[in-house]
N, C-alpha and C positions, 0 to 999 in steps of 0.2 A: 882380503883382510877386513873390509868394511861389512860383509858381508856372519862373520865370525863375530866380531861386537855386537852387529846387530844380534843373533841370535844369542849370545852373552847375555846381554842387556833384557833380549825377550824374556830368556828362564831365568833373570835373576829377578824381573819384575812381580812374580807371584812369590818368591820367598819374601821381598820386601814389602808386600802388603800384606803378606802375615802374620813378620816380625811388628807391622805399625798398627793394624787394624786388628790382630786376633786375641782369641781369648787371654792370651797372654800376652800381647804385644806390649807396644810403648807407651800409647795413648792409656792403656786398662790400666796399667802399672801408675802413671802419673796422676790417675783417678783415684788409684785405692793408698798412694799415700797422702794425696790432699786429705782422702776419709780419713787415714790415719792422725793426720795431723788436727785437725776439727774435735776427732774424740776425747785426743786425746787435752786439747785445750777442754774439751768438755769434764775431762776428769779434771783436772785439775780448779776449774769453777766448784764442782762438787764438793773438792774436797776441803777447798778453804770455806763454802758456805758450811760445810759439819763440823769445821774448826772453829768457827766463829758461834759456831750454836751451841757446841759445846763448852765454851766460856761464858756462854748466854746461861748454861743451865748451873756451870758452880759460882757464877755472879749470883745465880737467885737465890741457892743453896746457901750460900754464904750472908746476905745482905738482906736481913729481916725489913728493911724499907721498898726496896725493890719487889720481894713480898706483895705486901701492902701496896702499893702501887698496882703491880697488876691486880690483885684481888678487886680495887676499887673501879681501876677503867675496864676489865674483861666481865666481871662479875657483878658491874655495879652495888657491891659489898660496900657497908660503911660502920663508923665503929658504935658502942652504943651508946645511946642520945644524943648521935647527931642527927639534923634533918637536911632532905636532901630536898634542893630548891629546881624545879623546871623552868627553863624560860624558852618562853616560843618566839620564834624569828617570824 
């Protein structure tokens, strides 16, 4: 009888390092939904930063001071006769 386990046990040890370690096993599976889960938090960053840039874009559309605003800090644009003063640190 102890005999009969033991060989059990022997042939059932390669199907269970298959089922744990192979290309499809347990370990690859718990790997690739971590990835899944990662991506998918990474979509989701995505897609609230395109949400938030696109309220960026009908804020500018809309709001002729926001305009002006960036024109003056990106473009250093100013309106005319004004002068613009440097100061050095």
């Amino acid at each position: 009888m102890r005999r009969k386990t033991f060989y059990a046990a022997l042939a059932a040890l390669p199907l269970l390092a298959i089922l744990t370690f192979g290309n499809r096993g347990i370990l690859k599976r718990v790997a690739l939904e971590r990835e899944v889960s990662d991506l998918r938090h990474e979509l989701y960053e995505g897609r609230a930063t395109g949400d938030s840039l696109r309220e960026e874009i009908k804020r500018i559309h809309r709001d002729t001071a926001a305009i002006e605003r960036l024109a003056r800090e990106r473009y250093g644009m100013v309106r005319p006769g004004e002068t613009i003063y440097t100061v050095d640190e």
